[in-house]
C-alpha positions as CSV (number, residue, x, y, z in Angstrom):
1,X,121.0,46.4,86.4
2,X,116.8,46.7,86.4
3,X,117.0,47.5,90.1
4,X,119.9,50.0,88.9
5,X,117.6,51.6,86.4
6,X,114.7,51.5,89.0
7,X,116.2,53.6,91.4
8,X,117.4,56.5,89.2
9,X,114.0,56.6,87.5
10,X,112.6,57.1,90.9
11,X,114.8,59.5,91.6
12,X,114.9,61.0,88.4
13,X,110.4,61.0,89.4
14,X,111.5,62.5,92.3
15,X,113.5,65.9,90.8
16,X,110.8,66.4,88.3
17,X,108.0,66.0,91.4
18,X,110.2,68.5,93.4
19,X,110.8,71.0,91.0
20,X,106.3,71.1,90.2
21,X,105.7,71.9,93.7
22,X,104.4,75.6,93.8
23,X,106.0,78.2,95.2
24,X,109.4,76.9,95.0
25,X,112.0,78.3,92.2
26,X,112.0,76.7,88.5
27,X,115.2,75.4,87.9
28,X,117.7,76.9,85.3
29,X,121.5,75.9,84.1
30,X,124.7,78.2,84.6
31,X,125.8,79.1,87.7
32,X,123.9,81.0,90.7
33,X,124.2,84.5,91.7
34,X,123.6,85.7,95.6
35,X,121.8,88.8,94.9
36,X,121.2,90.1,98.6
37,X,120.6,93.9,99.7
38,X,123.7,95.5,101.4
39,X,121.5,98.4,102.6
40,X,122.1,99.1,106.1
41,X,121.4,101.6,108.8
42,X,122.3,105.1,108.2
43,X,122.8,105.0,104.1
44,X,121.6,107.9,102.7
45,X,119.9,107.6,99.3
46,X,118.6,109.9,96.3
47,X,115.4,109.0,95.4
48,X,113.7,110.2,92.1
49,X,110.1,108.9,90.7
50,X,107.5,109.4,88.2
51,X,104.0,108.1,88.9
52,X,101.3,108.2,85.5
53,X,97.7,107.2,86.1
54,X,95.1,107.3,83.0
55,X,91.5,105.8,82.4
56,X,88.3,106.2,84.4
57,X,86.8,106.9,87.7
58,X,82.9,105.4,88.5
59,X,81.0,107.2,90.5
60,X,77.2,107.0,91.0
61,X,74.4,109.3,89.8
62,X,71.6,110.0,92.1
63,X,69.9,107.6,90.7
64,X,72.3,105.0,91.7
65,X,73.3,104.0,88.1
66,X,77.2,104.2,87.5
67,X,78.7,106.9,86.1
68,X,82.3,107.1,84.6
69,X,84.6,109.6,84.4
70,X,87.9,110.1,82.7
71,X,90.5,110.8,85.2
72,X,94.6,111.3,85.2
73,X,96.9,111.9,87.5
74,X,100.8,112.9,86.7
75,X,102.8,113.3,90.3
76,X,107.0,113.8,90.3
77,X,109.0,113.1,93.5
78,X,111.8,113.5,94.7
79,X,113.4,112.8,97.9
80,X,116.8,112.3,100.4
81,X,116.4,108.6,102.5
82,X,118.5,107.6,105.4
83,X,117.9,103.9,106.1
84,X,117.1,103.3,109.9
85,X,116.1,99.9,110.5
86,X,116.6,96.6,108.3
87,X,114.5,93.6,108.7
88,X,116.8,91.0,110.8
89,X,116.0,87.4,112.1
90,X,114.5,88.6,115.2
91,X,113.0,91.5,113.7
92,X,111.0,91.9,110.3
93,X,110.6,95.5,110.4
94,X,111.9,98.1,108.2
95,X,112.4,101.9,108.7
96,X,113.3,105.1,107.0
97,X,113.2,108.7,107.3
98,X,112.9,111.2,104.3
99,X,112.9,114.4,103.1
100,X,111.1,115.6,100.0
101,X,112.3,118.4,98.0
102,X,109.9,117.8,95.2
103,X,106.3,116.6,95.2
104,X,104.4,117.8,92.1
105,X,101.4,116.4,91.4
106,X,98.4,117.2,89.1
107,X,95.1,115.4,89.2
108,X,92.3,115.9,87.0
109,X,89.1,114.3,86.3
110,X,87.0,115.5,83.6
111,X,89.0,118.3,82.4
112,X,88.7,119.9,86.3
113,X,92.4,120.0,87.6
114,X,93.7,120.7,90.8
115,X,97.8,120.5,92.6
116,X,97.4,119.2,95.8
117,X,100.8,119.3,97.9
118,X,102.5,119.2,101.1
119,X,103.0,122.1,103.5
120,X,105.9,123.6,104.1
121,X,106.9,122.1,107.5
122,X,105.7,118.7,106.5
123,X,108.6,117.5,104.0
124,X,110.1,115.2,107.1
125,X,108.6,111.6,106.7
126,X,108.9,109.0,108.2
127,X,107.9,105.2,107.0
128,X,107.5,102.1,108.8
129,X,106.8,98.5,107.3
130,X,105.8,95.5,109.4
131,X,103.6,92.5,109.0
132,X,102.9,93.3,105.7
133,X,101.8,97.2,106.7
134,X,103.5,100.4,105.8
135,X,103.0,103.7,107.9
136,X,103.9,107.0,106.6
137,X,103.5,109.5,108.8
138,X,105.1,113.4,109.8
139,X,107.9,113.3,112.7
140,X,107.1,117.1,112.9
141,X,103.5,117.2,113.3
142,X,100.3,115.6,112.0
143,X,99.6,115.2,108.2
144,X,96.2,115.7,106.7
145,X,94.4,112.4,105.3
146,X,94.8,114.2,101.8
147,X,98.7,114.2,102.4
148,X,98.6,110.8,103.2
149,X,97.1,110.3,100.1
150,X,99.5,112.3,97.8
151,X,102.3,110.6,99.8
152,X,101.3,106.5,99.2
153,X,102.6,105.5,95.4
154,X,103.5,101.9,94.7
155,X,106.3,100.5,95.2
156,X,107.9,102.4,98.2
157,X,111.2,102.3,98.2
158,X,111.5,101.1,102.3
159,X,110.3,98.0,100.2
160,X,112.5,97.6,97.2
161,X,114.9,95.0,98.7
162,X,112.6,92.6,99.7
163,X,112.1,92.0,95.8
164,X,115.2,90.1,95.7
165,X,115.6,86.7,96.5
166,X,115.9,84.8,99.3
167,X,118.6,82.3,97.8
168,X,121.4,82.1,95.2
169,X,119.4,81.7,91.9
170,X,121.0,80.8,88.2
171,X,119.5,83.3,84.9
172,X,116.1,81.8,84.4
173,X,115.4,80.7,87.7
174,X,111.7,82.3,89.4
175,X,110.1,82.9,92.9
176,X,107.1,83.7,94.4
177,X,106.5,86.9,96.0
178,X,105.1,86.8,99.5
179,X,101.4,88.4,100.1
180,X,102.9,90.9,102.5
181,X,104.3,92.2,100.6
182,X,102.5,92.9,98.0
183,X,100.1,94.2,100.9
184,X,102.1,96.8,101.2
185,X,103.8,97.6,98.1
186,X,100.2,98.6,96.5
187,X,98.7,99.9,100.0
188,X,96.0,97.1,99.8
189,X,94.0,96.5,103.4
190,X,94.3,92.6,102.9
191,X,95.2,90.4,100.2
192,X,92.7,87.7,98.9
193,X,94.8,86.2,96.3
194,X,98.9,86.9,95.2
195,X,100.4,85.3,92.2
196,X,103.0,87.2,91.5
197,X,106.3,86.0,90.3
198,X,110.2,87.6,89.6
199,X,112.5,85.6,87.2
200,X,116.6,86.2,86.9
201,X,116.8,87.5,83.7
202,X,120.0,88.8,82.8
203,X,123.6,89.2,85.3
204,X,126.8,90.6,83.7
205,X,129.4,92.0,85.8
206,X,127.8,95.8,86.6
207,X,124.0,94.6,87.2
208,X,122.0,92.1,87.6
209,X,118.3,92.5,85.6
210,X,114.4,90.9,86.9
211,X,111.4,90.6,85.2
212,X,108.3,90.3,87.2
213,X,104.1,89.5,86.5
214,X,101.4,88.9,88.2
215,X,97.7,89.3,89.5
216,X,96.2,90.5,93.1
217,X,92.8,90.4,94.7
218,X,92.6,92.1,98.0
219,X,90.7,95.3,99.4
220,X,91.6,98.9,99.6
221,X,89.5,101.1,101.8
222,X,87.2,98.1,102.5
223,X,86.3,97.8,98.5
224,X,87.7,94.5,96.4
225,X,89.7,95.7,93.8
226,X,92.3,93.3,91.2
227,X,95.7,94.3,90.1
228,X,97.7,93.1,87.2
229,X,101.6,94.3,87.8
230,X,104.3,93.8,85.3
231,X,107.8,95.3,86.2
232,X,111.6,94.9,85.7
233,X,113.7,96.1,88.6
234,X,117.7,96.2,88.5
235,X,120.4,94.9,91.0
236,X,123.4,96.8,90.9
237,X,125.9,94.4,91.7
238,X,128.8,97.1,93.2
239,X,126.1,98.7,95.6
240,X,124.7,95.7,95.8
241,X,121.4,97.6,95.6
242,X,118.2,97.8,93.7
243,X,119.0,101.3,91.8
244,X,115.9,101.5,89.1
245,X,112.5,99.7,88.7
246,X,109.3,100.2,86.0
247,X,106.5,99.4,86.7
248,X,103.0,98.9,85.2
249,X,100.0,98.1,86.6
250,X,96.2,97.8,85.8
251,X,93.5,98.7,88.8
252,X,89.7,98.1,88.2
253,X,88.0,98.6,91.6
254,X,84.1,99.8,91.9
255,X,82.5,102.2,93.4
256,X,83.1,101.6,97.4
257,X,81.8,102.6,100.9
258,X,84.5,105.3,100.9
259,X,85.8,106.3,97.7
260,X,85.3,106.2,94.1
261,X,85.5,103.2,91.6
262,X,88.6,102.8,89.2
263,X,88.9,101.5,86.2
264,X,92.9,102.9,85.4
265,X,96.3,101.9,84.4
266,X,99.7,103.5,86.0
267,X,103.5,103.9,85.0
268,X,105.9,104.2,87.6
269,X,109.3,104.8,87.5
270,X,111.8,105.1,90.4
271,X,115.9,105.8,90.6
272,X,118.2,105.4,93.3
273,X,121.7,106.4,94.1
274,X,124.3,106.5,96.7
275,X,124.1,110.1,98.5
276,X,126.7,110.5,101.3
277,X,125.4,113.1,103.1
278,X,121.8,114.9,103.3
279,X,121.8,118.4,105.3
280,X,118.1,117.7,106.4
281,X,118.7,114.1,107.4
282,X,122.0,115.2,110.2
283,X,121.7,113.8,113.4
284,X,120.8,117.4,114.9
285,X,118.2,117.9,112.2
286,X,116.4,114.7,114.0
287,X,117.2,115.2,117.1
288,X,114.5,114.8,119.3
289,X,111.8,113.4,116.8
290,X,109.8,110.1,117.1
291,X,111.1,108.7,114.0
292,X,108.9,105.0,114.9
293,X,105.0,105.0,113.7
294,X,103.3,105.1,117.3
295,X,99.6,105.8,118.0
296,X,100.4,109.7,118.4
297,X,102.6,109.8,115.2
298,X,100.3,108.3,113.5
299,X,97.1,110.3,114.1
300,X,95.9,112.9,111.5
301,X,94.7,116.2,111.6
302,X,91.8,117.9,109.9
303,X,92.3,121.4,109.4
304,X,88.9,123.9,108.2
305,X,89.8,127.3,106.1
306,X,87.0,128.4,108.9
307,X,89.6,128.9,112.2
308,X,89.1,125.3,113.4
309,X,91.1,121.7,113.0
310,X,90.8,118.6,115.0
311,X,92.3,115.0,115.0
312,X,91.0,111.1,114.0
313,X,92.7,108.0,114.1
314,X,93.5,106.8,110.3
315,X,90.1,104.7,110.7
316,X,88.6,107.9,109.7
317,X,88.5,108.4,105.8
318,X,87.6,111.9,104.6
319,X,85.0,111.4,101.7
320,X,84.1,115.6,101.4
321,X,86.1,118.2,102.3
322,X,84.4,121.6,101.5
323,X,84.5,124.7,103.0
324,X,81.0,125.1,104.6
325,X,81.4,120.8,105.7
326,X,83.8,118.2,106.1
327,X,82.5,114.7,105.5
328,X,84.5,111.3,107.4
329,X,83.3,107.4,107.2
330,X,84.7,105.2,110.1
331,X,85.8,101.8,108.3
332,X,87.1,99.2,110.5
333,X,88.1,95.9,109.3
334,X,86.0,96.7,106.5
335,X,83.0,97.7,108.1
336,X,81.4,100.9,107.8
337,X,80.7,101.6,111.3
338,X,79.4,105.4,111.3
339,X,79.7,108.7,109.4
340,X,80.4,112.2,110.4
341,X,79.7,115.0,109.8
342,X,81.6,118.6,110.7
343,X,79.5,122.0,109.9
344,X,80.5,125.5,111.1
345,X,77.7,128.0,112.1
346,X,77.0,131.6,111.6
347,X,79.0,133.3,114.1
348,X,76.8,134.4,116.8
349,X,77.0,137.1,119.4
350,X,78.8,135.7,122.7
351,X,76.7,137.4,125.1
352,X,73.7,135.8,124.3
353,X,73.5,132.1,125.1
354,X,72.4,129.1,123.0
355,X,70.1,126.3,125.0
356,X,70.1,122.7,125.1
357,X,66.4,123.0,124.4
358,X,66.9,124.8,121.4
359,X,69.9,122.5,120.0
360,X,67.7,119.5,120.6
361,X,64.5,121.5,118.9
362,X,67.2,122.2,115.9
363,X,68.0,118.6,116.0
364,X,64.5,117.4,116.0
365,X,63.4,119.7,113.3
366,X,66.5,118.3,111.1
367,X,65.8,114.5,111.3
368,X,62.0,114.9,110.6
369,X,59.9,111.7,110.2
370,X,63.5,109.8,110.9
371,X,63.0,110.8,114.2
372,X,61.7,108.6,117.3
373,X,63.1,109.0,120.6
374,X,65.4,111.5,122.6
375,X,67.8,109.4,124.4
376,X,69.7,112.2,126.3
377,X,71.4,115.9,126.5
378,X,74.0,117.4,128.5
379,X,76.6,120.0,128.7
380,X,79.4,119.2,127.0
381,X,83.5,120.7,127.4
382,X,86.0,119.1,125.1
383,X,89.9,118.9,125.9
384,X,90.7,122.7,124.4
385,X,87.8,124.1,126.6
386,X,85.6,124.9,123.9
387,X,82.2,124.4,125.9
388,X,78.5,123.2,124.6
389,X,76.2,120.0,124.3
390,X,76.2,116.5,123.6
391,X,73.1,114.5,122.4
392,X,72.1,111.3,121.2
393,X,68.7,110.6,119.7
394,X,67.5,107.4,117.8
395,X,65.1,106.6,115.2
396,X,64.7,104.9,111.8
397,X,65.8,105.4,108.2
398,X,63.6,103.2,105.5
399,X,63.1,101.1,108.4
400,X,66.7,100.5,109.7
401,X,67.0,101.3,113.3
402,X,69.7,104.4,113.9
403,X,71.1,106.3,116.4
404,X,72.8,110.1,115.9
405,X,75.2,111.6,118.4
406,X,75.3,115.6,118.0
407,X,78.0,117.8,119.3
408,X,77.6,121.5,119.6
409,X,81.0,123.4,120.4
410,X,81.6,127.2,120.5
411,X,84.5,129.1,121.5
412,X,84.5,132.6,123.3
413,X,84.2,134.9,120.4
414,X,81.4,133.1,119.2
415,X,82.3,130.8,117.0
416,X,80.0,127.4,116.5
417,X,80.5,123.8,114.6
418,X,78.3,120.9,115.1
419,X,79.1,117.7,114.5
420,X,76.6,114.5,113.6
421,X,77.6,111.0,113.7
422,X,75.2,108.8,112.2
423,X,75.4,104.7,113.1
424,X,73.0,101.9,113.0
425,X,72.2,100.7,116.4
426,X,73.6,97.2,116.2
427,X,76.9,99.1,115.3
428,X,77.2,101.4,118.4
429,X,79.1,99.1,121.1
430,X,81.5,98.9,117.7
431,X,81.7,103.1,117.3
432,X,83.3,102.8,121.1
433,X,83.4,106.0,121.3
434,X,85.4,107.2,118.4
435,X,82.9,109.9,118.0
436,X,84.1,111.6,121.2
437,X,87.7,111.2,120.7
438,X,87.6,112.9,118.0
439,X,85.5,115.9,119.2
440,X,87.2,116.5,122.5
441,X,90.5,117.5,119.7
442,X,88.0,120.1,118.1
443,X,90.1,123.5,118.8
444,X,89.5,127.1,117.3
445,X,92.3,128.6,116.2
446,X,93.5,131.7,114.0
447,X,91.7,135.2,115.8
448,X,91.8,137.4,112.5
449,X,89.3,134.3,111.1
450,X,86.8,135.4,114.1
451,X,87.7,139.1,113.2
452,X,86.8,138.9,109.4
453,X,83.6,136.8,110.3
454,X,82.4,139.5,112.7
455,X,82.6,142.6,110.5
């Protein structure tokens, strides 16, 4: 009988041990509910949201002390989604392409509003989620970094179904969420730390109901920033689908190498439904699209009120964009590795011709003190044929040894932009060039710009 009782108090030790370890479901009475996605390739989906941001953004004064802001953005979408890929055992990956018929947004920071939106032939979307990334790109041509932007809320709905768990769970039973996900539900670079947890809260025979919490520390656009998310999402159990989540969600994130610090909270809602047919998402409306994020899908285009547009890899983060100068930072792997700089010039008569000598004089004259050393010139034709110089000089700035690739580029009416790339040396072998990938894509375009400009 004592060796009776010894053995189920070890194994009673046992349960208890098993059901601490971490990570692993808390265990609940009643019976268990498989709760798995039936979404599969070629559904078609309705898809309506409503994203609410409110509190601060921290800038810096000149000075360098911080400076806060209040800032809100309000943004309503609304979009058809045919399903194209679901993860499998071989492959992880999830696809989708949409089309929006609504994006209204309004973003203001102290009191200054503006709508930002997508153009007209940019409404096709794609989106692509692996290894804890999701792409969104434009099957039809290249979106702008600040439609990128507008496009990335949380909680994209490619995503929803990996909310759900794994295995059959009883009402009250939890799970951890994985950190690639999260990754990619809140856009983050890379995830530090994840604790974030769903519980089974509620099944009855039309729906099955979650409650979810939790904290992040990761990076967006190289900067640390820490989210606390509480949501409920709901399983409807005839679709066998995720039709509705809430969300909230508290961002405080400082003042980074690219953008802004936040101190806000957000409200997001999102509905789904069942739509059988979409007349944009056909099979002859796609035909002949690259509906998969590739390197050329994925590129993005900058486009000047000026006549002139070229294209960056998404390493490239637009930090100004003005009329008179567009301002990008290179980030890789969280590294600022150079900046850029794009400025138009007077338009000048094509006839008469602009030296090297002089662009390196105008160079010179520009850098001042911070210059040193001339390292090279030389004539210069990018891939559109718009002609000119390239040259790289070096020198210091409070004492940190740099280097500064121009470009000067005109076109055949006499139109002129320069741009300057600014890196440390010790970061050059890691610029690789990136500076003239991007300028051999500089192209003029639009004649009656060049018209107006000449009068």
């Amino acid at each position: 009988m004592k060796e009776m009782l010894t053995a189920v108090a070890r194994a009673t030790l046992t349960l208890l041990a098993l059901a601490a370890l971490p990570g692993g479901p808390a265990l609940a009475e009643g019976p268990t509910y498989s709760l798995r996605s039936a979404r599969k390739p070629g559904d078609i989906d309705r898809v309506v949201c409503k994203l609410e941001v409110g509190g601060e953004a921290i800038g810096t004064t000149e000075g360098g002390k911080p400076q806060r802001y209040k800032t809100s953005v309000v943004g309503n979408f609304a979009y058809d989604e045919k399903t194209l890929q679901v993860p499998t055992r071989s492959d992880d990956r999830t696809r989708s392409v949409r089309h929006y018929d609504k994006v209204d947004v309004v973003i203001k920071q102290d009191n200054k509003g503006r709508t930002p939106g997508l153009r007209p032939d940019r409404h096709l979307i794609g989106v692509d989620f692996s290894a804890g990334k999701l792409t969104v790109f434009s099957p039809k041509g290249r979106l702008t970094y600040n439609e990128l932007i507008l496009l990335e809320v949380p909680a994209d709905s490619v995503l929803l179904d990996r909310l759900l768990p794994e295995k059959p769970l009883a009402v009250g039973d939890s799970w951890k969420h994985p950190p690639e996900l999260m990754t990619g539900m809140f856009g983050l670079g890379t995830t530090r730390m994840v604790d974030v947890e769903s519980t089974l809260t509620e099944v009855t025979d039309s729906a099955a109901r979650f409650e979810t919490s939790g904290h992040i520390e990761g990076t967006y656009e190289g900067t640390a920033t820490k989210i606390d998310v509480k949501a409920k999402y709901r399983f409807n159990r005839k679709s066998r689908r995720i039709d509705w989540i809430g969300l909230l969600m508290k961002e405080s994130r400082p003042t980074g190498k690219i953008r802004q610090g936040v101190d806000v909270v957000a409200r997001f809602q999102m509905q789904i439904a069942p739509r059988g047919e979409s007349p944009n998402l056909t099979s002859a409306a796609l035909k002949g699209l690259t509906l998969s994020a590739t390197p050329a899908s994925t590129l993005l285009a900058y486009r000047s009120g000026n006549g002139w547009e070229f294209t960056n890899d998404r390493r490239w983060h637009v930090v100004e964009d003005a009329r008179d100068v567009a301002q990008l930072k290179l980030l890789d792997q969280g590294q600022v590795i150079a900046q850029c700089s794009v400025s138009p010039l007077p338009m000048r008569d094509p006839d008469k011709t602009f030296s090297l000598a002089e662009f390196q004089s105008d160079i010179q004259k520009a850098l001042g003190d911070s210059f040193k050393k001339m390292v090279y010139g030389k004539q210069y034709t990018n891939a559109a044929n718009h002609s000119g110089y390239r040259v790289v000089c070096r020198g210091t700035v409070e004492k940190v040894p740099m280097q500064w690739n121009y470009y000067y580029l005109a076109d055949e009416h006499g139109r002129q932009v320069v741009f300057a790339f600014t890196v440390e040396q010790h970061l050059v072998e890691h610029l690789n060039k990136a500076d003239e990938q991007l300028v051999r894509t500089l192209r003029f375009f639009n004649r009656r710009v060049a018209k107006k400009e000449e009068k």
